[in-house]
C-alpha positions as CSV (number, residue, x, y, z in Angstrom):
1,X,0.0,0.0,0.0
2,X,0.9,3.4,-0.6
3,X,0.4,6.9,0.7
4,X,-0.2,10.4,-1.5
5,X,0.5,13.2,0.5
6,X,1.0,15.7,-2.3
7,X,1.9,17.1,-5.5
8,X,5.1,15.0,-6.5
9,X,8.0,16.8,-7.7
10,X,9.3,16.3,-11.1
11,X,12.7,15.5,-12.7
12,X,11.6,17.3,-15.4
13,X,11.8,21.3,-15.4
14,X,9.6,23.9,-17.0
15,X,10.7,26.7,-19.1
16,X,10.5,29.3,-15.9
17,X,12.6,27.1,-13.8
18,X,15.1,26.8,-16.5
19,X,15.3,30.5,-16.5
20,X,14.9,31.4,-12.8
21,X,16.2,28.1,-10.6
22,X,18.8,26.6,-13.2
23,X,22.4,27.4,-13.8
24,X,23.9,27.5,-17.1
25,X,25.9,24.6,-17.6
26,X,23.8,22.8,-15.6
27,X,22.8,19.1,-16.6
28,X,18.6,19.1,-16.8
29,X,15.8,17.1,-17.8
30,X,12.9,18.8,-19.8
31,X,9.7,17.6,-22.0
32,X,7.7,18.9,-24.2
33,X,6.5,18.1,-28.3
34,X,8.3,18.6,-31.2
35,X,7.4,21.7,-32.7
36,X,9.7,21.9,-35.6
37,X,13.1,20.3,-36.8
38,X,15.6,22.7,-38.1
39,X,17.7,20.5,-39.9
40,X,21.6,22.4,-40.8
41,X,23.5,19.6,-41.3
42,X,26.0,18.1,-38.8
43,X,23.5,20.0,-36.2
44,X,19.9,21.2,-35.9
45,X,17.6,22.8,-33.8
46,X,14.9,21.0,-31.9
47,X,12.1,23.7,-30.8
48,X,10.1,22.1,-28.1
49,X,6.5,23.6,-27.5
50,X,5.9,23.4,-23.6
51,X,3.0,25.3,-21.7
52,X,5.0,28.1,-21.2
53,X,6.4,28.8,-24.7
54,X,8.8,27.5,-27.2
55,X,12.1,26.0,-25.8
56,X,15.2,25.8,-28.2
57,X,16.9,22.9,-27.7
58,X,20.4,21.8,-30.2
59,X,21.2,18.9,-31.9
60,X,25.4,17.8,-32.9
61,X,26.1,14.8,-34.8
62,X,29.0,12.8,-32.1
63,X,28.0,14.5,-29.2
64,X,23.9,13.5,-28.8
65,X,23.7,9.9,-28.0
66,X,21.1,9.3,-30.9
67,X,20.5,9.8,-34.3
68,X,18.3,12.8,-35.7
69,X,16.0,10.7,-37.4
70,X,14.6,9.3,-34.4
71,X,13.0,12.4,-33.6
72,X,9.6,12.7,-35.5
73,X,7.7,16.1,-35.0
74,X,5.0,16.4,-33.3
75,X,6.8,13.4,-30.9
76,X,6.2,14.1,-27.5
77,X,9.4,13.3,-25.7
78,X,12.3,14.4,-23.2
79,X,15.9,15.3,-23.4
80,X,19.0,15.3,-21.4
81,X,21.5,17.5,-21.6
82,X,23.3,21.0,-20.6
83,X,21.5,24.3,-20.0
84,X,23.5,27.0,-22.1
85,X,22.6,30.7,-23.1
86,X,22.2,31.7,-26.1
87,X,20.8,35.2,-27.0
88,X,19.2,35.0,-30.0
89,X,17.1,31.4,-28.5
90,X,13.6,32.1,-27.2
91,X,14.1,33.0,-23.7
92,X,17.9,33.5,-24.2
93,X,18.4,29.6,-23.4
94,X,18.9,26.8,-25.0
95,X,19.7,23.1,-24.2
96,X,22.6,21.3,-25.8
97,X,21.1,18.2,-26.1
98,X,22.7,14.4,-24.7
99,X,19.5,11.7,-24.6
100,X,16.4,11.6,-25.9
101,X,13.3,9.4,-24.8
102,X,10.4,8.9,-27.2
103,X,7.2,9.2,-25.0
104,X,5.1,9.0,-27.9
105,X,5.2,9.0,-31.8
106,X,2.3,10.5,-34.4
107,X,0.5,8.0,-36.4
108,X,0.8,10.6,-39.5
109,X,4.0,13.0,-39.4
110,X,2.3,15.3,-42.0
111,X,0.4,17.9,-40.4
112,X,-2.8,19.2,-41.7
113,X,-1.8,22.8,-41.3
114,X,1.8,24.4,-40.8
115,X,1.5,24.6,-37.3
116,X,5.2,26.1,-36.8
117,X,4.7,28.7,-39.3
118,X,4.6,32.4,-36.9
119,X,0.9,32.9,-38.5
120,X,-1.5,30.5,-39.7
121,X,-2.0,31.3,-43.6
122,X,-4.8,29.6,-44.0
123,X,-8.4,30.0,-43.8
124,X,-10.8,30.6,-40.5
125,X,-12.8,27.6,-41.6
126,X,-9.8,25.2,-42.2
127,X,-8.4,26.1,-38.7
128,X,-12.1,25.5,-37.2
129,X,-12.3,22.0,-38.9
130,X,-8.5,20.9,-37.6
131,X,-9.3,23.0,-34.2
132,X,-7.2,20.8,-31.5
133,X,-4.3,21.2,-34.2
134,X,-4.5,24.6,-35.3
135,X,-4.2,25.8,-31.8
136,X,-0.5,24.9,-31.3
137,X,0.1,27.2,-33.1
138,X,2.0,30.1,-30.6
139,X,-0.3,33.0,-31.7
140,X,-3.8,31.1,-31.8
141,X,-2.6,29.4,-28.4
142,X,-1.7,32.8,-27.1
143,X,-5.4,34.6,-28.1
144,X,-7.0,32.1,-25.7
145,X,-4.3,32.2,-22.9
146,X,-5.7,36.5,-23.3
147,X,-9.3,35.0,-22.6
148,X,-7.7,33.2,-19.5
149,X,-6.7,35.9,-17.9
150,X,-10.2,37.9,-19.0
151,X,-11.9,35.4,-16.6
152,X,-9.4,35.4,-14.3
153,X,-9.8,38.8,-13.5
154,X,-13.1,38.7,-13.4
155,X,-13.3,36.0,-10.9
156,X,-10.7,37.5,-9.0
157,X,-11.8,41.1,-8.8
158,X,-15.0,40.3,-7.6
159,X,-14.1,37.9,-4.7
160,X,-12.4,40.8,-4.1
161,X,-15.7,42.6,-3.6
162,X,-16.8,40.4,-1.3
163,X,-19.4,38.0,-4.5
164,X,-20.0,34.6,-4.1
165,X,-19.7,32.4,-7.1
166,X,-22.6,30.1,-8.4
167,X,-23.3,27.4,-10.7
168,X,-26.9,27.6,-11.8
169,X,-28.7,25.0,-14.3
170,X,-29.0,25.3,-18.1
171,X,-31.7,23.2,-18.6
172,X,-35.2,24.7,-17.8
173,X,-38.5,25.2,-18.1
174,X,-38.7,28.8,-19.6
175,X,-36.4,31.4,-20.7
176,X,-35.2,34.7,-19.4
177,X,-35.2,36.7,-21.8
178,X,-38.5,35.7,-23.8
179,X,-39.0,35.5,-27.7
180,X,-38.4,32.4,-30.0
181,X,-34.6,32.2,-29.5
182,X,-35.0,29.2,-27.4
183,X,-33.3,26.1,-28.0
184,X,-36.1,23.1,-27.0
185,X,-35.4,20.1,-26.2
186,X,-37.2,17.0,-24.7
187,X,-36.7,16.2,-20.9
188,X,-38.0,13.3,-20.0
189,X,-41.1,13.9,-21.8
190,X,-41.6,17.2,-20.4
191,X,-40.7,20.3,-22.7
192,X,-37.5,21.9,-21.5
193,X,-35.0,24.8,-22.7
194,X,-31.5,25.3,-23.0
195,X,-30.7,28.2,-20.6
196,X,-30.7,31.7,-22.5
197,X,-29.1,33.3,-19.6
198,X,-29.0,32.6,-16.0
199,X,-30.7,35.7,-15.2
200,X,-33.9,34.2,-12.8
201,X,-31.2,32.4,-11.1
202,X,-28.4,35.0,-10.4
203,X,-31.7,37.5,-9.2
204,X,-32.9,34.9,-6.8
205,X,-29.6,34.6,-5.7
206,X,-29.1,37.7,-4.7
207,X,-31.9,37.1,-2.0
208,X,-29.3,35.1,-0.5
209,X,-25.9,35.9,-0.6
210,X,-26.1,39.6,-1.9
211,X,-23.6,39.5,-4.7
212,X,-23.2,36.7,-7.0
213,X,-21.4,35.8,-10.4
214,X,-21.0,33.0,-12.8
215,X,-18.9,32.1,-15.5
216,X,-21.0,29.9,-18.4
217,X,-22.3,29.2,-21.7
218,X,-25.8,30.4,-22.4
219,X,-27.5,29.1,-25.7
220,X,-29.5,31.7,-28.1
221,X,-31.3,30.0,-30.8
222,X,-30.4,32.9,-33.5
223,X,-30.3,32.4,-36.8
224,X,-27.8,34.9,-37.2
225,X,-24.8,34.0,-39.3
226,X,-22.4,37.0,-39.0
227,X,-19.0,37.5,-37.5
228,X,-20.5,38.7,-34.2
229,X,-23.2,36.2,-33.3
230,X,-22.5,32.4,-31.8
231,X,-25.2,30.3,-30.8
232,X,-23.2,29.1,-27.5
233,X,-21.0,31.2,-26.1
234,X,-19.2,32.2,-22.7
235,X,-21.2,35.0,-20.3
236,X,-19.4,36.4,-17.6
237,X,-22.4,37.2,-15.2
238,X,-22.9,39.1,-11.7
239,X,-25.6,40.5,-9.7
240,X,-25.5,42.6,-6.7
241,X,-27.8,43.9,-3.8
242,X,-28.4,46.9,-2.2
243,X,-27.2,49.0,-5.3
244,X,-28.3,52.8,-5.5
245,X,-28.6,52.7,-8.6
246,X,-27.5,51.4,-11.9
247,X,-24.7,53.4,-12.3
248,X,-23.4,51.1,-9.5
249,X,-23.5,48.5,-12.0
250,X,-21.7,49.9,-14.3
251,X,-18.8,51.2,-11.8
252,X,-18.3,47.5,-10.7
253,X,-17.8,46.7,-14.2
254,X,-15.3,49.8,-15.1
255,X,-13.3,48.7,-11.5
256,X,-13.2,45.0,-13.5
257,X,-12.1,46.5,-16.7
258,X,-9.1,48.3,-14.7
259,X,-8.2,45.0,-13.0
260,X,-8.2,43.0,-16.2
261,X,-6.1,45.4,-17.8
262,X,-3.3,45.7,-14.8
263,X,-3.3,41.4,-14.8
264,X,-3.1,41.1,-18.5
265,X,-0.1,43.7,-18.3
266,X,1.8,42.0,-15.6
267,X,1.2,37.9,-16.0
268,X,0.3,37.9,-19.8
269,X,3.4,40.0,-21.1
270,X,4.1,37.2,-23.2
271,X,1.0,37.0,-25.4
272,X,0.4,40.7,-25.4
273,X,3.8,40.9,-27.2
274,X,3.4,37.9,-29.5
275,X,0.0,39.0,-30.4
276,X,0.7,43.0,-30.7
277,X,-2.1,43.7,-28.1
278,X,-2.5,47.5,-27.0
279,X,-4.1,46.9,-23.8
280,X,-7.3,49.9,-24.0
281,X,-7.1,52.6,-21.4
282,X,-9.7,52.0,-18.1
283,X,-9.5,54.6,-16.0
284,X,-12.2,57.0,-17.2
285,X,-15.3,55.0,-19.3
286,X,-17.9,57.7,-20.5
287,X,-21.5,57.2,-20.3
288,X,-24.2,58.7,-22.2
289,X,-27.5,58.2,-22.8
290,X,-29.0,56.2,-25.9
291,X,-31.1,59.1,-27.6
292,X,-28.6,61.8,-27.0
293,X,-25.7,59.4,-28.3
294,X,-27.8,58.4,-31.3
295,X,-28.3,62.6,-32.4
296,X,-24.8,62.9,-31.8
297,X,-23.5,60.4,-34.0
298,X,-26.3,61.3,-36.9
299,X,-24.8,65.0,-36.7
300,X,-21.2,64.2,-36.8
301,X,-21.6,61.6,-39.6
302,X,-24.4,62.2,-41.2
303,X,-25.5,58.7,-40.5
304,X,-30.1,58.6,-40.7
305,X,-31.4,56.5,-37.4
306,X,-33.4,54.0,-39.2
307,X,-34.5,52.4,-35.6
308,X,-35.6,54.6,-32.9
309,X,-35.3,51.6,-30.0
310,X,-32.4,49.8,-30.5
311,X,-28.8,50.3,-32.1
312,X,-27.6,49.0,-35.4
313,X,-23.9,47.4,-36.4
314,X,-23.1,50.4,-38.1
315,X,-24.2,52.8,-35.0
316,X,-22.0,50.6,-32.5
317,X,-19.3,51.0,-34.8
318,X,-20.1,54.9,-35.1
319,X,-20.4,55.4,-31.5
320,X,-17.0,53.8,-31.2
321,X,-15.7,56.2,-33.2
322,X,-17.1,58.6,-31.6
323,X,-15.8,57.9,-28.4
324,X,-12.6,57.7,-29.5
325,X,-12.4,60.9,-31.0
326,X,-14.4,63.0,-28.5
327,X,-13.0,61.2,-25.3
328,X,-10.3,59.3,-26.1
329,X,-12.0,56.0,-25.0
330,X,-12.1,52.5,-26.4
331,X,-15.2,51.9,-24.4
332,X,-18.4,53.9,-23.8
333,X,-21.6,53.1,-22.0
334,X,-24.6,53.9,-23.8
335,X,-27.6,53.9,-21.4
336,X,-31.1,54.3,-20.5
337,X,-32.3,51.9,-23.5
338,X,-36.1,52.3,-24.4
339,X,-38.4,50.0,-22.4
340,X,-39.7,48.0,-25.4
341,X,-36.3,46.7,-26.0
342,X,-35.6,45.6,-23.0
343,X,-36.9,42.5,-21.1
344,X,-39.5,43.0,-19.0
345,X,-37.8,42.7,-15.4
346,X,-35.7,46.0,-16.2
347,X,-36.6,49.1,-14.5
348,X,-38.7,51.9,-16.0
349,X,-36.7,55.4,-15.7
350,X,-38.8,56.9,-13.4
351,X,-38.2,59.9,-14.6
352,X,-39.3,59.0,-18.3
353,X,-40.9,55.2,-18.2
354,X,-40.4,55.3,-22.1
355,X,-37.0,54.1,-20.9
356,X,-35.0,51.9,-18.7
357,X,-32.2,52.5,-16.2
358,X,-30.1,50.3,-18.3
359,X,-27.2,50.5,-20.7
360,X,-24.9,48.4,-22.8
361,X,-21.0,48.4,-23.2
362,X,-19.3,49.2,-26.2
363,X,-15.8,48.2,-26.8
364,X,-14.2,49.8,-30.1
365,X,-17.4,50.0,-31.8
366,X,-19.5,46.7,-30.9
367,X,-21.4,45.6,-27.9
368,X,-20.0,43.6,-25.4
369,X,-22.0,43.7,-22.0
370,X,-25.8,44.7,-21.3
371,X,-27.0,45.5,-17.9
372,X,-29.0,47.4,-15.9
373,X,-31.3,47.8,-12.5
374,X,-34.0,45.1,-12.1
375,X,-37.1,45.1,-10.6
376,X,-37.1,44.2,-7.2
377,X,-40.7,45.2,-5.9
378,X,-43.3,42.3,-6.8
379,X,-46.3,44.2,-7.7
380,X,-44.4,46.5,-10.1
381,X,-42.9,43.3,-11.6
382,X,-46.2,41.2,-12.1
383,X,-48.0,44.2,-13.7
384,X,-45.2,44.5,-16.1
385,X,-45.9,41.3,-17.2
386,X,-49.4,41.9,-17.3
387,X,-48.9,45.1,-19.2
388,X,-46.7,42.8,-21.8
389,X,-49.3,40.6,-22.4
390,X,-47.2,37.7,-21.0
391,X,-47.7,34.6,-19.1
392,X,-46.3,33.8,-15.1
393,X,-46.5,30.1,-16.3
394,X,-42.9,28.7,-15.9
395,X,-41.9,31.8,-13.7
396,X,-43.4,30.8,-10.3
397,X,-40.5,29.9,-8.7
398,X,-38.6,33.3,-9.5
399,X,-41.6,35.4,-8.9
400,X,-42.1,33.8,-5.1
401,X,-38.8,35.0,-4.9
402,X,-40.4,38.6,-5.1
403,X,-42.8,37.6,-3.0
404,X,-40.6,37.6,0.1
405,X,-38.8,40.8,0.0
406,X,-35.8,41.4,-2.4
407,X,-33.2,44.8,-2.3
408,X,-33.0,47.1,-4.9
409,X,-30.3,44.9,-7.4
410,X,-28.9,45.1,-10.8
411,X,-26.2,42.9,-12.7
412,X,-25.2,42.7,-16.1
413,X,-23.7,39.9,-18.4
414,X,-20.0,40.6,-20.7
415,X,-19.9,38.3,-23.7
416,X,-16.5,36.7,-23.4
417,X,-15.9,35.7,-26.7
418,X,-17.0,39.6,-28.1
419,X,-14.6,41.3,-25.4
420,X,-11.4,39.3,-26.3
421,X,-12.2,39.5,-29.9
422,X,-11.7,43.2,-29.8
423,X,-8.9,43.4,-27.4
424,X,-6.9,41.2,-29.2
425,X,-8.2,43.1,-32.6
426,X,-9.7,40.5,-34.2
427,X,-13.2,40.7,-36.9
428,X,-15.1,37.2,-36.3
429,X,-16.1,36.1,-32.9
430,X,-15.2,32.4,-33.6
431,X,-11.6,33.4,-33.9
432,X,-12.2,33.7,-30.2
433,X,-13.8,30.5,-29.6
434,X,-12.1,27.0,-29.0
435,X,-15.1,24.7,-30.4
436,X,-17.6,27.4,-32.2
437,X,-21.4,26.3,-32.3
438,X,-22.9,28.8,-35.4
439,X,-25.9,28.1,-37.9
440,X,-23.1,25.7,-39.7
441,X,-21.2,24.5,-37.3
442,X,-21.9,21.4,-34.4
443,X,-18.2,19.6,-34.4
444,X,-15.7,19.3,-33.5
């Protein structure tokens, strides 16, 4: 019998041990794939992929105790030999290599795409199809190592603000946000829906712990097929009690934004620089109201509003602009959305009930967050629905809720996939996405 009392220590080292624990000239022990073979002759250049980056390691015919050709790329395997340093080698290392052990081999050494190539010149839909191989390449690797640390922050920050993070189901029995969109499926023989948003959940949950968020896919059954639309994607979700208003909303999300952007610059150096990321400035995100933006933008650019309650592509992209040139911001809060376009648990303005104290995020000209104050008062809330023509049926649980007292709370939800696709400059959303689920698209 034996006893695990831990995390075991390894032989092997990583690329940041190498550079911070090791001495050059020191015999180590590293693994990793074969990226690439640079073959010169009497010696070549293995390049090792490893979590951490590429790793240089150098092969010379009489002093390795193998022969080149046993080396396949792609091979996953590990090498002895002697730490030097070498300049122009990634990370200013490289390892002059001694013994080799195969761990494993490819079935097929030829590659669907050129993985090793710097960028990937091939097509979005030829990367999607050969997805688990098209991502070891360093710059698509590096896009979703970005979206790491998006979520990252996100969880961290608001731990930091004292949230509580849930997990709520995404199969159920009616959706938040209403209209056909709705994936249906059969449960059991009961009619059930794939989870649109977690919105009922989150509120109820705020009954209980105050401030809550979630990280998780949501399911919209749009029949969209553009470069900003997926049919599953990541939403970044919180909702908090006790707000004043919904400009506490979006403050919480500006403090993320700055948080985000300090992490990225300090543990994602890496990736900013092999991608060619300018992180956007934080510090000061503008807000302005939807009818005043929309007059704005129609002056400045002569651009006709064709609808009066809701904005189009081009006006995102206009308001971007805007923003940018007025205020010097990549992002801009556009609020107080008219009521029609809004679901029905947002709160009326009540200043102007034509409108909602609510507002969406742009982000270099597209929207990437919506959010607002909800209605936390049960009577106003069931004659909404009334008003709406609408039906409590499938909402009895969330509505009891109501029933029992809630505070004054608001949350929003940040499309993951949207934010990194503009931060790391990108123009189709399932650049962004490791296994994309679109109009054409169910594998892999």
């Amino acid at each position: 019998m034996d006893y695990l009392t831990g995390v075991r220590q390894k032989e092997t080292l990583e690329i940041g041990e190498l550079l911070n624990e090791a001495a050059h000239g020191q015999k180590v022990k590293v693994n990793g794939a074969v990226h690439t073979i640079r073959n010169m002759g009497t010696t070549a250049f293995v390049i090792l992929r490893k979590r951490e980056g590429l790793l240089q390691c150098v092969y010379e015919e009489g002093t390795a105790g193998f022969r080149l050709k046993d080396i396949k790329k792609a091979a996953a395997i590990e090498i002895e030999g002697t730490l030097e340093e070498n300049e122009k080698a990634p990370g200013g290392i490289e390892i002059r290599m001694e013994r080799v052990k195969i761990l494993s081999e490819p079935a097929d050494e030829r590659m669907p795409l050129a993985v090793s190539k710097w960028k990937l010149q091939t097509s979005l839909e030829a990367k999607l199809n050969y997805r688990s191989v098209s991502l070891r390449n360093i710059r698509e690797r590096a896009k979703f190592r970005i979206q790491e640390g998006l979520v990252r922050a996100f969880r961290d920050f608001l731990y930091g603000q004292g949230f509580t993070e849930i997990h709520t189901p995404k199969i159920g029995a009616k959706g938040a946000e209403g209209g056909a969109n709705i994936f249906k499926l059969d449960y059991f023989h009961h009619p059930a829906v794939l989870a649109q948003s977690p919105q009922f959940y989150k509120q109820m949950m705020v009954g209980v712990f105050d401030r809550v968020f979630e990280t998780a896919p949501v399911f919209r059954a749009e029949k969209h097929n553009t470069k900003r639309h997926l049919n599953e994607y990541t939403s970044l979700d919180f909702e908090m009690g006790y707000i004043d208003g919904f400009g506490d909303i979006m403050a919480m999300e500006t403090g993320y934004l700055k948080y985000a952007m300090e992490l990225l610059s300090k543990d994602y150096e890496k990736e900013l620089k092999i991608l060619g990321i300018t992180l956007p400035k934080t510090e000061r995100i503008p807000a302005v109201k939807f009818s005043e933006i929309k007059e704005a933008v129609s002056e400045k650019y002569g651009h006709k509003m064709r609808n009066p309650f809701d904005l189009e592509p081009e006006e995102e992209l206009l308001i971007g602009q805007y923003a940018k040139e007025e205020w010097d911001s990549d992002f801009v809060f556009v609020t107080h959305y008219p009521s029609k376009k809004r679901p029905f648990y947002a709160m009326d303005d009540p200043e102007d009930t034509r409108y909602t104290l609510s507002f969406d995020l742009l982000f270099r000209g597209m929207e990437v967050t919506t959010g607002g104050q909800r209605i936390h008062d049960y009577q106003m809330l069931t004659k909404k629905i009334a008003d709406r023509g609408m039906t409590e049926e499938g909402m009895e649980a969330y509505l009891d809720t109501f029933k029992h007292g809630m505070p004054p709370h608001g949350g929003l939800g940040i499309g993951l996939e949207r934010l990194t696709m503009k931060l790391i400059g990108e123009d189709d959303v399932r650049e962004t996405t490791l296994f994309p689920r679109d109009l054409g698209r169910l594998k892999p």
